[in-house]
Backbone as ProteinMPNN parsed JSONL, in Angstrom:
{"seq_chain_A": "XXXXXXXXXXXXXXXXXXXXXXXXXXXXXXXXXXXXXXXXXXXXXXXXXXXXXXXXXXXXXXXXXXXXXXXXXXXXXXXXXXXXXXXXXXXXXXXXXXXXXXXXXXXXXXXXXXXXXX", "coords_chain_A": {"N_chain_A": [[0.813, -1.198, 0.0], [1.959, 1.175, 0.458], [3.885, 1.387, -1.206], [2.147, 1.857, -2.985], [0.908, 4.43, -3.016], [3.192, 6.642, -3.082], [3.969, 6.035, -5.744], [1.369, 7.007, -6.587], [1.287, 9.242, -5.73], [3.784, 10.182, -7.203], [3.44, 10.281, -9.714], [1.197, 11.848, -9.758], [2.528, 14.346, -9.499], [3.727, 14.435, -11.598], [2.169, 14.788, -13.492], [1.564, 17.812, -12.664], [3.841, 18.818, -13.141], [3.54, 18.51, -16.091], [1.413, 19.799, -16.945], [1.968, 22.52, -15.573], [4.241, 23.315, -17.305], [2.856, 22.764, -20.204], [1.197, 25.179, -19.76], [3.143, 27.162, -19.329], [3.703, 27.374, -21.935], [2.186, 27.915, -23.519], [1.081, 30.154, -22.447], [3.55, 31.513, -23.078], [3.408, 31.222, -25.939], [1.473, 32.907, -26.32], [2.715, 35.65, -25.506], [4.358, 35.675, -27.616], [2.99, 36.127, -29.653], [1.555, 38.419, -29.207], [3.612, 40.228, -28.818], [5.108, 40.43, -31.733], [2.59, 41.672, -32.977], [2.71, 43.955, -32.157], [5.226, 44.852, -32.7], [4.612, 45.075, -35.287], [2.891, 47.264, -35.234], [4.289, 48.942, -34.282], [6.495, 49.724, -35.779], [6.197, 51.049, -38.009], [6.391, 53.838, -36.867], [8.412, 53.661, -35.859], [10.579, 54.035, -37.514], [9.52, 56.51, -38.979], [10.486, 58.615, -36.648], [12.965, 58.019, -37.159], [13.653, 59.014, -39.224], [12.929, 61.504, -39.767], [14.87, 62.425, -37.732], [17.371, 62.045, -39.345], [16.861, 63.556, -41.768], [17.194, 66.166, -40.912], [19.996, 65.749, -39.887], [21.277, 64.948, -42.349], [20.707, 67.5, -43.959], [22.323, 69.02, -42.582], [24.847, 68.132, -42.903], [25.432, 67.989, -45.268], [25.262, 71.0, -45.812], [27.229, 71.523, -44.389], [30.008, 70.341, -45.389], [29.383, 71.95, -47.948], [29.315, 75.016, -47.551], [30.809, 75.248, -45.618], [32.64, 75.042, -41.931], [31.386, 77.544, -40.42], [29.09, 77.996, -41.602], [27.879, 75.817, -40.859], [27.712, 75.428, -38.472], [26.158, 77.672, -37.805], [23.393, 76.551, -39.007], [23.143, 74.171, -37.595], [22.321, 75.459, -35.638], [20.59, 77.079, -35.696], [18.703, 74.602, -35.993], [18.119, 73.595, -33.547], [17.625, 75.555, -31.9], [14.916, 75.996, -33.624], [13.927, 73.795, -32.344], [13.598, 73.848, -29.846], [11.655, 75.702, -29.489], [9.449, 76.295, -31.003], [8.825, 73.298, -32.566], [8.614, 71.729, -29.743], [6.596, 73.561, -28.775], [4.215, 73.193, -30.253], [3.881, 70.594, -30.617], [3.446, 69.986, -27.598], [0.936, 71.502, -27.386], [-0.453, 70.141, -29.408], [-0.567, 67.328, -27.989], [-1.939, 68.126, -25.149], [-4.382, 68.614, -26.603], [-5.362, 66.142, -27.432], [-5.537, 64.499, -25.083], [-7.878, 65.857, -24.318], [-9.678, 65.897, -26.253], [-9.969, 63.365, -26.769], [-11.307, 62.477, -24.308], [-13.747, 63.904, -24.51], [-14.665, 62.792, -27.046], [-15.202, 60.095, -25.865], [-17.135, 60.879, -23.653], [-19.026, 61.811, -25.321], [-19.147, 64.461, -25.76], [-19.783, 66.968, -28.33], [-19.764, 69.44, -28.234], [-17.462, 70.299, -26.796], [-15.735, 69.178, -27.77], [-15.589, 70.278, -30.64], [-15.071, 73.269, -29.883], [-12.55, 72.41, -28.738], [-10.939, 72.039, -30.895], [-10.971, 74.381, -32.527]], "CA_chain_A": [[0.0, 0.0, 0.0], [2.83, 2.444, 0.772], [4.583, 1.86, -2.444], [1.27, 2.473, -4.531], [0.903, 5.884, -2.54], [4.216, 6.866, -3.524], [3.213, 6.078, -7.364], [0.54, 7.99, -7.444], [1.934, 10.828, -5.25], [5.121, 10.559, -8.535], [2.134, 10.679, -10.918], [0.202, 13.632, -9.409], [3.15, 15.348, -9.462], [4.138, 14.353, -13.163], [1.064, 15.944, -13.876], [1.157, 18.889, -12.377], [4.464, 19.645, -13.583], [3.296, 18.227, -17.078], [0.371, 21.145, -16.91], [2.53, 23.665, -15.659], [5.145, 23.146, -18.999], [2.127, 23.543, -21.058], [0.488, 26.442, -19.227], [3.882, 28.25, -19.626], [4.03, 27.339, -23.303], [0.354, 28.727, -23.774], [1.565, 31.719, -22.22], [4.623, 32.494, -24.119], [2.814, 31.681, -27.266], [0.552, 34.154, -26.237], [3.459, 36.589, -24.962], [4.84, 36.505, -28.743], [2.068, 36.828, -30.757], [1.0, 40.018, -28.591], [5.175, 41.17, -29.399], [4.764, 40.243, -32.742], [1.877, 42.383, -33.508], [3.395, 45.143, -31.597], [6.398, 45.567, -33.389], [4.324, 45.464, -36.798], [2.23, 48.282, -35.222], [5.206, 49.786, -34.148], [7.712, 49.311, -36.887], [6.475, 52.656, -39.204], [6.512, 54.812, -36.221], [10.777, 53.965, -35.329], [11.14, 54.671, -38.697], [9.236, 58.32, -39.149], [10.884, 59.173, -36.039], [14.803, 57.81, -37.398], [13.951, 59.721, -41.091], [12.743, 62.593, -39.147], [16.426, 63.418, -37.159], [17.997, 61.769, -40.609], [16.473, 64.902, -42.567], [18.407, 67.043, -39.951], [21.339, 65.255, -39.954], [21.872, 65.161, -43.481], [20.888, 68.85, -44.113], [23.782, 70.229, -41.518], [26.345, 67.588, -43.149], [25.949, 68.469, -46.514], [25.376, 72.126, -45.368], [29.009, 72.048, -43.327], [30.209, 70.348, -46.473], [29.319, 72.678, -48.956], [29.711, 76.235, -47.363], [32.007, 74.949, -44.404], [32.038, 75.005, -40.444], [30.35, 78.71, -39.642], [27.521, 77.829, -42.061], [26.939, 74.076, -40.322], [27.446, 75.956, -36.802], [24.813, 78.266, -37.971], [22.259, 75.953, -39.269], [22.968, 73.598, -36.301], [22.346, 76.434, -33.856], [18.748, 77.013, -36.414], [17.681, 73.591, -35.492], [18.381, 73.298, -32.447], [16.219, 76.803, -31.951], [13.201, 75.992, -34.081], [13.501, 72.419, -32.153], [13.435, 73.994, -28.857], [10.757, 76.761, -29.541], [8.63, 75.947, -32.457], [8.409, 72.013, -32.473], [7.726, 71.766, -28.692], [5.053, 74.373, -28.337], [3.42, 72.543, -30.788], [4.205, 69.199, -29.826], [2.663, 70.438, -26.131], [-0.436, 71.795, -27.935], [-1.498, 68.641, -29.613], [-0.617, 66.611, -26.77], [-2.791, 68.221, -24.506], [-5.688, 68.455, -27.404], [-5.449, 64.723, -27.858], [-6.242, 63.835, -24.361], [-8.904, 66.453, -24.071], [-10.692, 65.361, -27.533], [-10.557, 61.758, -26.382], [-12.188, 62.166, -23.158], [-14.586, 64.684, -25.109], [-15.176, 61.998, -27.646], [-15.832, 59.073, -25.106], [-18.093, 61.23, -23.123], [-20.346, 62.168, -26.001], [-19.317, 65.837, -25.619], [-19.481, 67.01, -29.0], [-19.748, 70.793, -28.355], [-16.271, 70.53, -25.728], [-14.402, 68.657, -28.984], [-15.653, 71.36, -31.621], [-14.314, 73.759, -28.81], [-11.092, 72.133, -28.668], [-10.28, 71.574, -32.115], [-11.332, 75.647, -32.895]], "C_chain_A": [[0.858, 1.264, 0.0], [3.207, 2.586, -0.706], [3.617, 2.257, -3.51], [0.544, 3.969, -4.075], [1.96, 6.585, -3.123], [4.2, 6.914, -4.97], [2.31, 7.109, -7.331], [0.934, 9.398, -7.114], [2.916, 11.529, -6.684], [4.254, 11.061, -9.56], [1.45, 11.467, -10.967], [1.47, 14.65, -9.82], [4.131, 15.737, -10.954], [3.49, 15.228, -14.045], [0.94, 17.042, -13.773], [2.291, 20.011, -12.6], [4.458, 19.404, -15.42], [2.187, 19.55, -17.852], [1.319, 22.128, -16.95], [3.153, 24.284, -17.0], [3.5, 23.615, -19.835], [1.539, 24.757, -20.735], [1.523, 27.83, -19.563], [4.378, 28.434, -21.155], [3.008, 28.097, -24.069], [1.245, 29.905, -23.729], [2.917, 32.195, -23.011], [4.178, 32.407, -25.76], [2.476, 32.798, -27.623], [1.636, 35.781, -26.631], [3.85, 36.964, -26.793], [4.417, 36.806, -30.099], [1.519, 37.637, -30.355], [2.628, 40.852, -29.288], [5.261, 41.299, -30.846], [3.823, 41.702, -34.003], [1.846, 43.888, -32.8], [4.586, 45.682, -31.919], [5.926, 45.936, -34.809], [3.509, 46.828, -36.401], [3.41, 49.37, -34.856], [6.393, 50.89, -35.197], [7.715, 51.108, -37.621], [6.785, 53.719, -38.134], [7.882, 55.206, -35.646], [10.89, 54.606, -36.593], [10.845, 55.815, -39.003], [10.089, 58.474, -38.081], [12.439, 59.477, -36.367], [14.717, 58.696, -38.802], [14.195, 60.899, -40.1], [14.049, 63.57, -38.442], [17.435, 62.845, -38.548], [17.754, 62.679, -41.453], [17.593, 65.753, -42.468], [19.807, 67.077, -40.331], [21.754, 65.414, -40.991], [21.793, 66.512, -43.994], [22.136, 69.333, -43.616], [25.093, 69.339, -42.524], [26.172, 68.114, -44.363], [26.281, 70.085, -46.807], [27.013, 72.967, -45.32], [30.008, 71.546, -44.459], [30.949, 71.179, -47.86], [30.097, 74.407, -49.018], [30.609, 76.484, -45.875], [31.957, 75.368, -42.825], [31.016, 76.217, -39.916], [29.06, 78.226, -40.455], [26.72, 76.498, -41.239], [27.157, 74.211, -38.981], [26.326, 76.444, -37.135], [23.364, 77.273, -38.294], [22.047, 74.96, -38.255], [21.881, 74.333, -35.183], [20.649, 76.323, -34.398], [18.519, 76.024, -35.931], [17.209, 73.642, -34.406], [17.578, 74.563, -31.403], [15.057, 76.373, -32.027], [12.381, 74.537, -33.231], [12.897, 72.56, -31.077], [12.042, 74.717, -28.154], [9.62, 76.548, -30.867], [7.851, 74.724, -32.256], [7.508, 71.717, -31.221], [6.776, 72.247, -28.41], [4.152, 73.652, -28.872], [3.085, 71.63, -30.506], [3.018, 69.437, -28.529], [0.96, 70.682, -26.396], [-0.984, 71.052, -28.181], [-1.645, 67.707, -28.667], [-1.749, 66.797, -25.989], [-4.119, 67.901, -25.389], [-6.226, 67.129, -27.371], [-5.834, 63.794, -26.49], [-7.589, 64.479, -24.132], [-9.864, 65.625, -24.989], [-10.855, 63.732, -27.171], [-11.306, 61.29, -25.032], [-13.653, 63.545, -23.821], [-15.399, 63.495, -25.654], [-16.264, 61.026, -26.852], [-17.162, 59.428, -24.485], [-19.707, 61.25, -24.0], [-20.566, 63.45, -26.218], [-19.013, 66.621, -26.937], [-19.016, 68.739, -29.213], [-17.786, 70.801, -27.902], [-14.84, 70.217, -26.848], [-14.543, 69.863, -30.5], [-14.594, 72.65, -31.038], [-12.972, 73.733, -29.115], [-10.314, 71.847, -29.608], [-10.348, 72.801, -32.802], [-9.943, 76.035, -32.307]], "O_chain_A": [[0.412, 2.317, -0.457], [2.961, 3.592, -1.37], [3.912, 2.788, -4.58], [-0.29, 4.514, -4.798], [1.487, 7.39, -3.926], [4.463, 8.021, -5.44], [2.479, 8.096, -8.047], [0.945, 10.392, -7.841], [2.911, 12.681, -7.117], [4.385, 12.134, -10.148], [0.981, 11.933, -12.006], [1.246, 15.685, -10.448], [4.835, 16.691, -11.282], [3.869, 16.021, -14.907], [0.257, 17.619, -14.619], [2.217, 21.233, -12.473], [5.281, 20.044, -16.075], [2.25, 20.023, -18.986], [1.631, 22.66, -18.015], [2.805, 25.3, -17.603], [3.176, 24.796, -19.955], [1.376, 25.48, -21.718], [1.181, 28.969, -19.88], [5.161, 29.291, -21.564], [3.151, 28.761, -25.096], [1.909, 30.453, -24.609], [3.058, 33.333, -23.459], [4.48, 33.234, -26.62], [2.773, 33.526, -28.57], [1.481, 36.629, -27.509], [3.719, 38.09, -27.274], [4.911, 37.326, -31.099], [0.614, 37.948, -31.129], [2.657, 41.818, -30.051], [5.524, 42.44, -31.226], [4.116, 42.287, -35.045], [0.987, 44.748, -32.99], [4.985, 46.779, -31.529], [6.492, 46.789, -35.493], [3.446, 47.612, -37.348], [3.322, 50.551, -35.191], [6.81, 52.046, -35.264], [8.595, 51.962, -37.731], [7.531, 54.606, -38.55], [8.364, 56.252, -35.212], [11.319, 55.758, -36.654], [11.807, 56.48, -39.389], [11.146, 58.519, -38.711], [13.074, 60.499, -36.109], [15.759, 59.006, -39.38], [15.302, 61.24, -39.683], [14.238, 64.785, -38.502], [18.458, 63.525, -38.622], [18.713, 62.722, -42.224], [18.499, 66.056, -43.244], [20.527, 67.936, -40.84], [22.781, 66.092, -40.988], [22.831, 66.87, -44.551], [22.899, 70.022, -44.292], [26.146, 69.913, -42.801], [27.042, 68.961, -44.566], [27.118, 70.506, -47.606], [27.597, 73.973, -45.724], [30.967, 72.306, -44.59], [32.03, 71.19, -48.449], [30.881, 74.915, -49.82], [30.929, 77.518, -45.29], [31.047, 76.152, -42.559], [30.056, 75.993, -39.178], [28.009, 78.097, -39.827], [25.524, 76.263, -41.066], [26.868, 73.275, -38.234], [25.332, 75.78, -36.843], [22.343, 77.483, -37.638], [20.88, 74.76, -37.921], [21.068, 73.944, -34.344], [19.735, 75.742, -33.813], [17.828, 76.306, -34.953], [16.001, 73.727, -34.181], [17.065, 74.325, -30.309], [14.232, 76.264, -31.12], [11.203, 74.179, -33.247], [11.894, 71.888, -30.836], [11.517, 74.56, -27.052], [9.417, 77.629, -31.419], [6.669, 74.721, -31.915], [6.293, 71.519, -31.246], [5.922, 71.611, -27.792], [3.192, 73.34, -28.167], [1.94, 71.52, -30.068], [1.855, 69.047, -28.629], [0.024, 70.18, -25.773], [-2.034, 70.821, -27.582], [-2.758, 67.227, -28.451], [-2.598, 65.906, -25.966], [-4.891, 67.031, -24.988], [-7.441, 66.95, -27.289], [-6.307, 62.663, -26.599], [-8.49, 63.729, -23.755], [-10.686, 64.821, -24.549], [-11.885, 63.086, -27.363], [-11.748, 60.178, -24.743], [-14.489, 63.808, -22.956], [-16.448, 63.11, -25.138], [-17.491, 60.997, -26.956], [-18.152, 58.705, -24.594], [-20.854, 60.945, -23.674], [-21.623, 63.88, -26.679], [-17.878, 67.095, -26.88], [-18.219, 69.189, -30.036], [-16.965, 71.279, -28.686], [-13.681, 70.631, -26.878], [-13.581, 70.133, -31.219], [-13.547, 72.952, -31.61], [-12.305, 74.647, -29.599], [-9.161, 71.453, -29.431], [-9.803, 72.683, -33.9], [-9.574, 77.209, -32.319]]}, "name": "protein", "num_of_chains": 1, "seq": "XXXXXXXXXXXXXXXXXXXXXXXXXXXXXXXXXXXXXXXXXXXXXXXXXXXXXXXXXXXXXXXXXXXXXXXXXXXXXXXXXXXXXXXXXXXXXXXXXXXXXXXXXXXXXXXXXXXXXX"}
């Protein structure tokens, strides 16, 4: 009787690390077809962002290049201005708009999103 306690005790516990293994195989399935479809939603948005300072970048080099260090100091210093004062304000502006208009939206508040988009 002892030794067929001992069996089944080995066998419960075959099982339960036989479950586990699949439970954690489930789950990383899961894990990388959620990563998966998060890098394809991702993917265009690294890339506008890497063109976006690649624009930059290649403007000042061919810039410093062409008409030599004071001109690709100067147009540096321009970016680095319009980036600080220009971009951000803007940047800041939509930001805020974009949570306003989406708790506008959700609500049903159509006047508060006309409003906020004026």
């Amino acid at each position: 009787r002892v030794r067929v306690r001992v069996r089944v005790r080995v066998r419960a516990r075959a099982r339960i690390r036989v479950r586990a293994r699949v439970r954690v195989r489930v789950a990383m399935e899961a894990y990388w077809r959620e990563a998966r479809a998060l890098v394809r939603l991702a993917a265009p948005m690294v890339l506008s962002n890497i063109a976006e300072v690649g624009q930059n970048l290649i403007s000042i080099a061919v810039l410093g290049n062409a008409l030599g260090e004071a001109a690709m100091a100067a147009a540096a210093l321009g970016c680095a201005l319009q980036n600080m004062t220009g971009t951000a304000l803007v940047w800041g502006i939509t930001e805020s708009m974009d949570s306003v208009c989406g708790q506008a939206v959700g609500a049903g508040n159509g006047r508060l999103l006309s409003e906020t988009l004026q």
